[in-house]
N, C-alpha and C positions, 0 to 999 in steps of 0.2 A: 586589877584592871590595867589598862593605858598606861596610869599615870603611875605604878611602882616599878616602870623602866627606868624614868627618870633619877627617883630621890626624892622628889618633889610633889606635892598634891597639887598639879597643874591640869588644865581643863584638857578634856581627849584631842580637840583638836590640837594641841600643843606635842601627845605623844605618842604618835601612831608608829613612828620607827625605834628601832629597838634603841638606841642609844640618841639621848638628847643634845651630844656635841654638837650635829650637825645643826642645830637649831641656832646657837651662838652664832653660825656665820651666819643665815639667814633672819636672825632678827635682832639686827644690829643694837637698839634702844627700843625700851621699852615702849614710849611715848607713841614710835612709829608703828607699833602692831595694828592693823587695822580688821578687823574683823573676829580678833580673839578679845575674849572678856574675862577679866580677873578679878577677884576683890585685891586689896590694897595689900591685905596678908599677903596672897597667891603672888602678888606682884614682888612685895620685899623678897618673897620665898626663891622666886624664880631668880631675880638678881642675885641672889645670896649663891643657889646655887652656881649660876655663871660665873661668882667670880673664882669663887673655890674651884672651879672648870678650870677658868685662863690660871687661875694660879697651879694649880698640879701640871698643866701642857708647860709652864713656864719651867716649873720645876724638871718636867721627862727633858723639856730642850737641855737645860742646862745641863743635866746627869749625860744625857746622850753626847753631846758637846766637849764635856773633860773626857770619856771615855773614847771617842773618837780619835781627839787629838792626842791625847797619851799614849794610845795605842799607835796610831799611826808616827810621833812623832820623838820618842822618848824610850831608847831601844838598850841604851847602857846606862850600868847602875853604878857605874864607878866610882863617881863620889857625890857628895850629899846635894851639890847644886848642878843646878844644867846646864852644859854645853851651850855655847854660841850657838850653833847650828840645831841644837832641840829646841833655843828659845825662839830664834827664826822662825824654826817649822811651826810650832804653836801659835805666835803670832800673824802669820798668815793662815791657818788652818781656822784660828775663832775666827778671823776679818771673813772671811770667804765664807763661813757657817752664817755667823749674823747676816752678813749682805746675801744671802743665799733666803736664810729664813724672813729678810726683811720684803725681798721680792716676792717669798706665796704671801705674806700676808696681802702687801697688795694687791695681788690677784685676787684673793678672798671679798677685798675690799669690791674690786671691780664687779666681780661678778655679782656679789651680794648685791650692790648700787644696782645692777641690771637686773637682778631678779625683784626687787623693790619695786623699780619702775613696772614690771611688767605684770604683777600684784596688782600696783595702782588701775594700772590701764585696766584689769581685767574688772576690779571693781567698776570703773567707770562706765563698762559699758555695760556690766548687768543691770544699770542704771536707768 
């Protein structure tokens, strides 16, 4: 069914798209889900799974992250430590990735907040 997209034995309306990442940004906390119904199981299940999610997307950032800068910034193997100017690049290379990656999340953030709100209103007014 629905719900061995996920990983998880979460209710259909929870797994209608093939991959359940995108649900993490759209349902920030649990508490705030309004119209999905879970027992307390389904509920730990779900959390459990999200956080094993943020943890492996932490982990791709990071893997992605030394491979980027390494690649890009660390070109001679001369000797066993690195050049001034490889630690430079790398140093500015994670600053600009983190500040880079710090800004979608916020937009995650944003947009989630707006699709939240506009969830609520639409309950409201089937109301």
């Amino acid at each position: 069914g629905p719900a061995s997209n996920c990983g998880a034995r979460l209710p259909r309306d929870l797994c209608r798209k093939k991959d359940c990442k995108e649900y993490f940004f759209y349902f920030p906390k649990m508490n705030n889900m309004q119209g999905v119904h879970m027992s307390k199981k389904e509920q730990k299940e779900f959390e459990l799974m999200m956080q094993d999610m943020m943890f492996r997307e932490m982990q791709e950032m990071y893997i992605g992250l030394v491979d980027r800068c390494f690649s890009k910034c660390v070109n001679a193997f001369r000797t066993r430590k690195l050049q001034s100017s490889e630690n430079t690049c790398i140093s500015n290379c994670v600053a600009k990735s983190l500040a880079h990656n710090q800004r979608v999340q916020l937009r995650f953030q944003e947009q989630n907040q707006m699709m939240g709100a506009q969830a609520a209103m639409q309950q409201q007014n089937k109301k």
